[in-house]
N, C-alpha and C positions, 0 to 999 in steps of 0.2 A: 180793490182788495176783495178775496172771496172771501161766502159766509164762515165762519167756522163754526164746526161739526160739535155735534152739540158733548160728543167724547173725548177719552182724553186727546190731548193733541200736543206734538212735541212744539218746545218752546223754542227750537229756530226757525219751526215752519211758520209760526204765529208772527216770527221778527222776520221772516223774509219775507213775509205777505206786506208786513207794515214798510219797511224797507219800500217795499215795490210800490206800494200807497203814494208813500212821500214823496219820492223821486219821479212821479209820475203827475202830483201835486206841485211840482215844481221846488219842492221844500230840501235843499241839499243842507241846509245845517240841522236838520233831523233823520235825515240820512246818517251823515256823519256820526251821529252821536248813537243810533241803532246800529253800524255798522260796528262802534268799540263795543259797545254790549254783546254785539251779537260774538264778535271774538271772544269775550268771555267768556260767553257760555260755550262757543264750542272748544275753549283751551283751556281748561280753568287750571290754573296754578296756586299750590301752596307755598308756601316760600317761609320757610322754617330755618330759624337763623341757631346755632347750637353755637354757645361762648362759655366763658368761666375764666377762671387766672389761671394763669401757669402752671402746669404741670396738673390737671386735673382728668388727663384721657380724652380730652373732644376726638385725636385722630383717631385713637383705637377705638371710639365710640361711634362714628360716622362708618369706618369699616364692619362693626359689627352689627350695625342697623340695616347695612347694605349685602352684609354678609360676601365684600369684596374687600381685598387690598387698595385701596384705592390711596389711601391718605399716608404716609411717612413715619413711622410711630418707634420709639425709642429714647431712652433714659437722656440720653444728651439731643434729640431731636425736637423741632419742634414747630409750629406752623407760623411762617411769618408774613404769607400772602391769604386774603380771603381768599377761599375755593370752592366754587358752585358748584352743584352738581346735579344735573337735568338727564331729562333721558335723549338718548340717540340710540336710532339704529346702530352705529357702529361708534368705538373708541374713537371718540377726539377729544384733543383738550386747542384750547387758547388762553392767549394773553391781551388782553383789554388794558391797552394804551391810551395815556391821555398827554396834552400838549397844551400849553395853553393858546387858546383862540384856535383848536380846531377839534375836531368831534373827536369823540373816542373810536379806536381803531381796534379791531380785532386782525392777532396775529396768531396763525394757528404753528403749535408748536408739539413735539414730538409726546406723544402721550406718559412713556414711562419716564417723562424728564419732571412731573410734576412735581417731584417730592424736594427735586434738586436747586428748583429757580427761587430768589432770593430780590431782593428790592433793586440788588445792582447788577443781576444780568446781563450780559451783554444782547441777548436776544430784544432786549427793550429799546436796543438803538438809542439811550441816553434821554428817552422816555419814561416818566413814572407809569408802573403797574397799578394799574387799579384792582384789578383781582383775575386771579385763572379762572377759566368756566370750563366745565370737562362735563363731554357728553357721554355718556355709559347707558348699554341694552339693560336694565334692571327693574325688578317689576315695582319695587315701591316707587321708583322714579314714575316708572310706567302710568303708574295712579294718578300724576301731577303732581308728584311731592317733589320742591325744591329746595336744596340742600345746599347752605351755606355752613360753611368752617370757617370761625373766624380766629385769627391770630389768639394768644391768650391774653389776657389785659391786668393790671394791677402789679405787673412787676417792672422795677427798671429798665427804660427801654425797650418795653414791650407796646404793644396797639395803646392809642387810645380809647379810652371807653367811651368818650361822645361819639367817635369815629362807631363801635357797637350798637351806640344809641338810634343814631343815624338810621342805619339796617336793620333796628330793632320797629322804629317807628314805621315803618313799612310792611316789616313781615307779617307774615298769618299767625306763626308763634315764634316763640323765643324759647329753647330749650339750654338754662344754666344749671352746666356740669362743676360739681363739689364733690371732692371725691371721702370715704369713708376714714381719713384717717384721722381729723377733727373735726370739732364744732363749724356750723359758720358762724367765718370771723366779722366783724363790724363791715368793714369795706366790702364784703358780699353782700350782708344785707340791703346795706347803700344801693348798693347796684341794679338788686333785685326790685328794690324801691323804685328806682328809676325807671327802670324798663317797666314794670307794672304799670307805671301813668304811661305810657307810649304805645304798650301792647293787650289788649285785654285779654290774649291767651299765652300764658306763663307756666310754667313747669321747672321745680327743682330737680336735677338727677342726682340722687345721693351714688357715685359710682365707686369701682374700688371694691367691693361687697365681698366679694372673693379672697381679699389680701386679709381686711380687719375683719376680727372675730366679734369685736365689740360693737358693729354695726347699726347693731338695733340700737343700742342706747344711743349715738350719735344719732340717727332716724329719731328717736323721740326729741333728742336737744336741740335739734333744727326745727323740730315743726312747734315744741314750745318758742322759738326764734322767731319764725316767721308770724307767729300770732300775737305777738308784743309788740313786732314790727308793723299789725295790722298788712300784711301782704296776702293778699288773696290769692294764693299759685298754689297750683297741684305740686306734691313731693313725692319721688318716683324710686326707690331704692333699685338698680341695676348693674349687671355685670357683663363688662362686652366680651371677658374672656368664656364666663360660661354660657354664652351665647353663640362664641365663635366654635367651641367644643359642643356645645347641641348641635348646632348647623352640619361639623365635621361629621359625628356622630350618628346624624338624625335621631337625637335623644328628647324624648318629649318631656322629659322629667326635667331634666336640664334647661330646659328652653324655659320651662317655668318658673324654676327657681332662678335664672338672669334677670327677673324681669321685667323685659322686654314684651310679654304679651302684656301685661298692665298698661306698657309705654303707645304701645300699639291702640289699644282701646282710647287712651288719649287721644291721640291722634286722630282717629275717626271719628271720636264722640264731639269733640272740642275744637278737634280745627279741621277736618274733610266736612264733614254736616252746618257746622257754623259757618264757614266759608259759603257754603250753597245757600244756606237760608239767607245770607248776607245779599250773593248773587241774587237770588228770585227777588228779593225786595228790589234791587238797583234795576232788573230788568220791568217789573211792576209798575214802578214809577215812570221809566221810560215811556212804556205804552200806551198809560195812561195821561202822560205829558203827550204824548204824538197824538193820541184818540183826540184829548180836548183843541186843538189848534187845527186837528184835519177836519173836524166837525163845525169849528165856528165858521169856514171859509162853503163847508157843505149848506150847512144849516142855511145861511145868508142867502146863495142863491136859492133856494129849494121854496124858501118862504117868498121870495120876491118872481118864481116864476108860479106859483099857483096863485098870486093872489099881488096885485101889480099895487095898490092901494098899502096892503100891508107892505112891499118889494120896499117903496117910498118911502115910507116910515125906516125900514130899517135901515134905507140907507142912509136917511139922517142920522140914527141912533151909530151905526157903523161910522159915519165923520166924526162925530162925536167923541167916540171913543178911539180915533185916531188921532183926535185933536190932542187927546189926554195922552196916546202915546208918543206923541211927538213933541209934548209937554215934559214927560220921563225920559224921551231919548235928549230933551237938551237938558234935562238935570244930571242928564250926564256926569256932565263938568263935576256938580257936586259929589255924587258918588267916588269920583276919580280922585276929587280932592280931598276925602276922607282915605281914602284910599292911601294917596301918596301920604298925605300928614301920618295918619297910622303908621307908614312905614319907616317915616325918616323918625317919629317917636321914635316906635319899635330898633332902632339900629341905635337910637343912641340911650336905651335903658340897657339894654342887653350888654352895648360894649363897656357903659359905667358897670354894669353887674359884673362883667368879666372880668375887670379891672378890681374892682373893690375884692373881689376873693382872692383875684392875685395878692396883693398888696396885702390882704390879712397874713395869706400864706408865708408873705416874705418877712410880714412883722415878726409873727410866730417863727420862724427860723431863724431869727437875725438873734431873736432873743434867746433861744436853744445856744447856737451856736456860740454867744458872747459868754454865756456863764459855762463851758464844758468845751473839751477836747475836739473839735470834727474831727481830726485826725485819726479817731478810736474808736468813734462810731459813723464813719462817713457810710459805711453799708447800710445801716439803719437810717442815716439821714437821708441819702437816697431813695430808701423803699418808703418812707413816709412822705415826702416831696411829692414822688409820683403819685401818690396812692390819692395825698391829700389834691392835685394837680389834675385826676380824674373825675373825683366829687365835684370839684367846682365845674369842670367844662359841664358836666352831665347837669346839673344842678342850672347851669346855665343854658343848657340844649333844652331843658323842661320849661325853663321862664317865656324861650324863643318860641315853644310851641303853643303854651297857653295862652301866649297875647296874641299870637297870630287867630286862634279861634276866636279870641273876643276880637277882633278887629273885622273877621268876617260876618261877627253875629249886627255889629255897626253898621256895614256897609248893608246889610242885608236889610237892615231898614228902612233903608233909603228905597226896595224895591215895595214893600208893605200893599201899594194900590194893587200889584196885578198878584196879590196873594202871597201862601207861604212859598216863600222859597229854600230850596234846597241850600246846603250851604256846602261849598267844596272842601274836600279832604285835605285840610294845608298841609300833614304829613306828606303827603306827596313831595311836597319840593324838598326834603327832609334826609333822602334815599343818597346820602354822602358817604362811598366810602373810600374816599381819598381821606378822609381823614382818619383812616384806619391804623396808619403811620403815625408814630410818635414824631411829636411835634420837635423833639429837643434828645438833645445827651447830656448828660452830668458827666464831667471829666472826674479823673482819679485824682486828690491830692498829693501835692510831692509829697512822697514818705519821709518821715521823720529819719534823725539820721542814729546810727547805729551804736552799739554800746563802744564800739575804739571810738569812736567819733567821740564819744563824749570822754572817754578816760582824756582822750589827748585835748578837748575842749579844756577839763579840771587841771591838766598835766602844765597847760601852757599859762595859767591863770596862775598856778601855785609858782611858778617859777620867779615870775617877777616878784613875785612877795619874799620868797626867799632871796633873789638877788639883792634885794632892796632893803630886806631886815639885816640877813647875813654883811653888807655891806657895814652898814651901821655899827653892827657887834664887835666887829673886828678893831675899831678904834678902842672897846676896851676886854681887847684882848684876846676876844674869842676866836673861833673858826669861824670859817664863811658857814659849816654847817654844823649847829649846832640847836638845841631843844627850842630857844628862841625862834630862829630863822625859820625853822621848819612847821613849828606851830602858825607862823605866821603865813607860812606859806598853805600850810591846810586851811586855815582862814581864806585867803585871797581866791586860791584853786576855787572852793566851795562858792565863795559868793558870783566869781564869774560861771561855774557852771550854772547857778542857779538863774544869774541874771540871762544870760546864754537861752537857757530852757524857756523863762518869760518869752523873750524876741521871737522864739521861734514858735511860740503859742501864739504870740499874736499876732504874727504872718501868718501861720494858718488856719486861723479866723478870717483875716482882712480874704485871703483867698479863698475860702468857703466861701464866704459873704458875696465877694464876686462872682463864684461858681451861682450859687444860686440867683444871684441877680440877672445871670445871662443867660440862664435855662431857663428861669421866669419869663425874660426880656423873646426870648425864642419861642416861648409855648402863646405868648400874648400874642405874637406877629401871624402865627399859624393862624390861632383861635380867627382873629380879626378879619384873615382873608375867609373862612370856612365860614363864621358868620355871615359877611357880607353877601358871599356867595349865596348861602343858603335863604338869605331874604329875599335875594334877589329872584331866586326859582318861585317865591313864598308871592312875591307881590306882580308877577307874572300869573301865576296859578289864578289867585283872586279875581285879576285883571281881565284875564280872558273866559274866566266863570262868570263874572255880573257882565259884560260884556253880549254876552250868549243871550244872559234871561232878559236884556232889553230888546236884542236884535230879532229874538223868536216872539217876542210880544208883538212888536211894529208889524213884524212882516204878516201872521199869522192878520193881524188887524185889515194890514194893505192887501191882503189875498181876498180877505171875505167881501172888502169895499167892492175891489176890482168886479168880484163874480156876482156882487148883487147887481151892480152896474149894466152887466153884461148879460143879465137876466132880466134886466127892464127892458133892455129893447132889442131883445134876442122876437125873431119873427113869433107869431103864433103858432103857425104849421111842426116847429122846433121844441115848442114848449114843452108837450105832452111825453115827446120821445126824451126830451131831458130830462124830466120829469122823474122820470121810473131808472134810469140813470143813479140818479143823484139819491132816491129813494133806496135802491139797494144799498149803493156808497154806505150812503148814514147808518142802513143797520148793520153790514160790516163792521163801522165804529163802534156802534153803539155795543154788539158783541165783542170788539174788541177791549174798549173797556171794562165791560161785565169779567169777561179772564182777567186783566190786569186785577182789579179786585177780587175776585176770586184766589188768585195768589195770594194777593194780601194776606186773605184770610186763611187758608192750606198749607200746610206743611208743603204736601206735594211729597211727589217721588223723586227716587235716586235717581231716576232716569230722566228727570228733569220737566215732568208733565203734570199738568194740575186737568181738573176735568171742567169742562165747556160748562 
């Protein structure tokens, strides 16, 4: 690897030098791992997930941020598949199919059909959607901003929110649209809660701004909201319509009052700049992991060819310390076996967790339902079902991610001798959005039956009464119908309509009761596969991270033994010229570290270079 200049210098020429180091060292799993960094930095992507409940404007807001039609927007429309949106040279869209037991499939499908496709497409071939991706020439794209639209959440039959959470834990930001015409309600704050522990860059859009006059004071009662709720997120008041009329217009006045230049400044301040600073740290440490393991393997022979006495020594001390890592490669086992325990733990707190909130849910509505009509408020029993149905998966998606962290800080203990170690990003495995799709449907109760229904319910009850008194009467003397019979028959009519109206109250209850036992019984069965799923990306992630930091210790060890080895009884004619070799080598490294630290320390520039 050449020296580096002691100026600034771009960070993929410093990672193709190291690249070339490694690969030349023989070292392909630091290869590897410089080769994903280094696509980082030359493709860096923001991935900005934009959600809210029903009817809050996400599509007219994705179109007005892009200042394109791109998304479906309309009083009865609304978006039922997630929808990326990256840049391409030219309009395309597809459809990212999944099957089980085999990869996901992109199928490219007509661009101006995006507004129209639906979960039951025939273009899916009888395959689940996982979400459209549509590639558009646009310059905020152009920047790396990746834009997801996700279905809305919190109504009947709408996405679920852990399926949001899912894509929340992954994205750069999370932007939750609320539109100006109330407070936020409980179930928003919930939510914004949720995603705040998943996402550390969060933003409220209060949108709408344009319709309500009253704005601002709903602007003050959400951000008194969010401070009771301790939510730490930006609150953004904007309007996509006078955004869309600036654009038309080119009115600068306009553009301001949308807005959107606020929203803007977010973006760059909070997640373009934070994302990089994120970046330079991950490349940082990279370098500085490669510099230390290409140096111990330099260093070893360097000292064992100037000085054959010292060579000796170190290669004792190099067994040595091979002995120890081959001590840590068979504790393996142990790490693995915290590992697996952690995980079968971790799968059976999560699914009792999953369970116990169901099961409060079902208490709680069993109890609703028993004292009151479903029949008269099954709307409202629905949207509280779901609503409460979202809280718990998400509540339960946060439990799945916190024990995952503490399980990797366990295992991480176990590496303690060859230092700190990094610990991998378990959100990773987290990036689910199959389960974007409501897990379940609440059917309609049969409706109650109609007022002839019941005249002729009372009509056929009073009948026998009057048959049966008027009968009687007539032995002394009377009519069959007469003030007796018929008094008696309003008696009888009455008590069977009433009895009548019980039976049919408590059928439907017994069938509410089962309605919700089977939406429960359906949201448990989804939940359970999307859990298991998701642990199981969780304890692969882990597995092939501690995995890595024991195989790069041994081998880094086995390389230095090798080369001191090979430095003792390398001729002497050879020595001198390897000599000055291996002497360059290590100041290479040694400058290469000196940058890795030096990042550390440096902002650095937009352009992605710190100075030598």
């Amino acid at each position: 690897m050449g020296t580096l200049a002691p100026n600034a210098v771009p960070l993929t020429t410093v990672l193709a030098d190291t690249v070339a180091a490694a690969r030349a060292a023989g070292r392909d799993d630091l290869v590897g791992r410089l080769e994903k960094v280094t696509e980082r930095v030359r493709d860096p992507r923001h991935r900005i997930v934009v959600t809210g409940q029903l009817g809050q404007g996400k599509s007219r807001f994705v179109n007005a941020l892009l200042g394109l039609d791109v998304c479906q927007v309309g009083d009865d429309v609304t978006t039922v598949l997630p929808l990326q949106l990256s840049y391409g040279a030219q309009q395309r869209a597809y459809l990212v199919l999944s099957a089980p037991g085999t990869e996901d499939e992109r199928v490219e499908i007509p661009f101006d059909e995006i507004g129209v496709i639906d979960a039951r497409s025939p273009l899916a071939q009888g395959r689940q959607i996982v979400r459209i991706e549509a590639e558009l020439p646009n310059q905020l794209l152009a920047d790396g901003i990746v834009l997801i639209d996700t279905p809305g959440v919190g109504g009947h039959g709408s996405a679920c929110a852990a399926g949001v959470l899912g894509l929340a834990a992954a994205a750069d930001a999370v932007l939750v649209l609320s539109d100006a015409s109330t407070e936020l309600t409980e179930p928003e704050l919930t939510f914004v809660r949720q995603i705040r522990e998943l996402c550390p860059t969060v933003a409220v859009l209060l949108t709408k701004t344009d319709l309500y006059p009253h704005w601002h004071r709903v602007l003050e009662a959400d951000r008194s909201h969010l401070t009771r709720a301790e939510a730490d997120v930006a609150l953004i008041p904007v309007s996509a319509l006078l955004r869309a009329h600036a654009l038309r217009l080119q009115d600068a006045q306009l553009g301001q009052e949308s807005g959107f230049g606020v929203l803007f400044g977010f973006l760059r301040d909070r997640v373009v700049a934070r994302d990089q600073a994120v970046t330079r740290q991950a490349v940082a440490r990279e370098l500085q992991s490669a510099a230390e393991h290409l140096a111990l393997a330099l260093g070893s022979e360097l000292v064992a060819l100037r000085d054959p006495a010292l060579g000796s020594a170190a290669v004792d001390e190099l067994q040595s310390a091979r002995a120890a890592a081959e001590a840590l490669q068979r504790r393996t086992a142990s790490w693995q076996q915290t590992l697996a325990d952690g995980i079968t733990d971790l799968v059976g707190d999560v699914d009792h967790d999953l369970r116990d909130r169901l099961r409060g849910i079902a208490r709680t509505g069993q109890e609703w339902i028993d004292e009151n009509d479903p029949g008269r408020h099954w709307g409202a029993i629905a949207e509280w079902l779901s609503g409460s149905v979202d809280t718990a998966l998400g509540d339960n998606l946060l439990l799945t991610h916190r024990r995952a962290e503490l399980l990797a800080e366990r295992i991480a203990d176990h590496f303690a001798e060859v230092g700190a170690v990094e610990l991998p990003e378990v959100h990773a495995g987290m990036d689910d959005e199959s389960t974007l799709a409501s897990s379940g449907s609440l059917a309609d109760l049969e409706p109650d039956i109609g007022f002839t229904s019941k005249v002729l319910v009372g009509m056929r009850g009073s009948y026998g009464g009057v048959l049966m008194i008027g009968l009687a009467t007539t032995f002394a003397g009377l009519a069959m119908l007469n003030p007796i019979s018929l008094g008696a028959g309003l008696i009888v009519g009455g008590k069977a309509y009433r009895d009548d109206k019980t039976a049919r109250l408590a059928r439907r209850r017994i069938e509410a009761n089962a309605e919700v036992r089977r939406f429960l019984d359906d949201v448990a069965f989804q939940a359970a596969k999307d859990t298991k799923d998701r642990l199981h990306r969780i304890h692969r992630a882990l597995r092939d991270h501690f995995a890595g930091v024991a195989e790069r210790s041994l081998r880094s060890i086995d390389a230095s033994l090798r080369a001191a080895q090979e430095a003792a009884a390398m001729a002497a004619t050879h020595r001198a010229e390897r000599t000055v070799v291996l002497e360059r080598q290590l100041n290479a490294v040694a400058e290469l570290r000196r940058y890795a630290e030096t990042m550390q320390l440096e902002p650095g520039r937009a352009d992605g270079t710190v100075s030598g």
